[in-house]
Each structure stands twice: as C-alpha cells, then as structure tokens.
C-alpha angles and dihedrals in degrees: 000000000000091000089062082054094051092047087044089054098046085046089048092043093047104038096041110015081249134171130238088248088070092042091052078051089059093042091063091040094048088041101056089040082067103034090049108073097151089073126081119248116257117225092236112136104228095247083059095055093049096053089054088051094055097038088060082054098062113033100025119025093072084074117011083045129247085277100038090260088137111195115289120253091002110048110035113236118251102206113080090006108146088202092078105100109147099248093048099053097047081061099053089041090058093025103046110215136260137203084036127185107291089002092301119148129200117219131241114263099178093091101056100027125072122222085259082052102047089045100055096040088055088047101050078054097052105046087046110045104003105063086237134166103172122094126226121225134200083240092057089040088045077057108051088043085056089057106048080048098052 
C-alpha cells in the first residue's frame, strides 16, 4: 500500500504544490473507498475528491484534525459525530457555529466558498466521517444558502 501512497503524494504535489500530510490525507480517503465495499459509490470524479480533500486541508484540519479527531472537550470530533447530516453541516459550512464546545466558535465559510465548493467539501465530510452515501449538490448547497438568508 504504501506504493499507492507514494503515487497519491507525487499526484497531490504536482497537481496542487501539496504537502505529504495531505497525501497522507488521500491516502486514507482513496484507501477506505476501496476497503469499504458495503457502501455505496459516490458519483464524485477524482479530481473532485482530491480538491475536497484538499479543501478540508486547508480550511478545516487546523482545528477538526487531519483525521477528523477534532480537540477534546473544545472542537467536536467529526468522526463518529452524529451531528453531521448533510443539511446541517452545509449550514454550518456557509454559516460558521456559536456557543461552541469549551467556548470555541467555527467560523463562517460561505463567503469565501461557491455552492461547487460547499458541496464537495460536505461531501468529502460525509463520505469520511459520517457514514454517508448521499451526494451533495450546489443546488442543495444555493438552497440552503436561500434559507439562512430569508
């Protein structure tokens, strides 16, 4: 296995100028997409995959961990984390959170982040640490957006 992470980590540093922590990231994705067989495949091209990988990287690991482990008793783990219904979590993607674990607030995503964005980000969530096998769209993030507006 540890050639597919080798060939993950030249595609991430090379695609993306990335680091080995996110390959190690990709590794861990494109390894329980194979290992899992009991879940259904989710229709998300692999570019796609690697940018929400990424994505998580960048704007969520510092704080939800590399793995989803989150800090205990101040950034709720997202593994495992019960909370993580799609529609939820694209509101709290676009929203940010208060009133947080130990005083700890997330902050908001939606203006820097499109729908595209927003979807693949939750679903890069979902299918990692939610158990997931639904797929979020742009259409399903445009609309929660419509709704925290309104």
């Amino acid at each position: 296995m540890a050639e597919w992470k080798n060939i993950i980590g030249a595609l991430v540093v090379a695609a993306f100028g990335g680091s080995v922590h996110q390959a190690d990231n990709l590794f861990v994705l494109s390894r329980s997409l194979v290992v899992d067989s009991t879940r259904a495949p989710m229709p998300i091209p692999s570019c796609a995959m690697a940018q929400a990988a990424l994505s998580y990287e960048v704007n969520c690991s510092t704080c939800h961990g590399a793995r989803g482990e989150g800090i205990e008793s101040m950034i709720p783990s997202l593994a495992g984390n019960g909370v993580p219904k799609a529609k939820h979590l694209i509101e709290m993607i676009i929203a940010g959170t208060t009133g947080g674990q130990g005083g700890v607030h997330m902050p908001p995503f939606g203006w820097k982040m499109s729908n595209e964005e927003i979807a693949r980000l939750a679903n890069h969530v979902l299918s990692n640490w939610g158990g997931a096998t639904i797929c979020v769209t742009a259409e399903d993030v445009a609309n929660v957006r419509e709704t925290l507006a309104g």
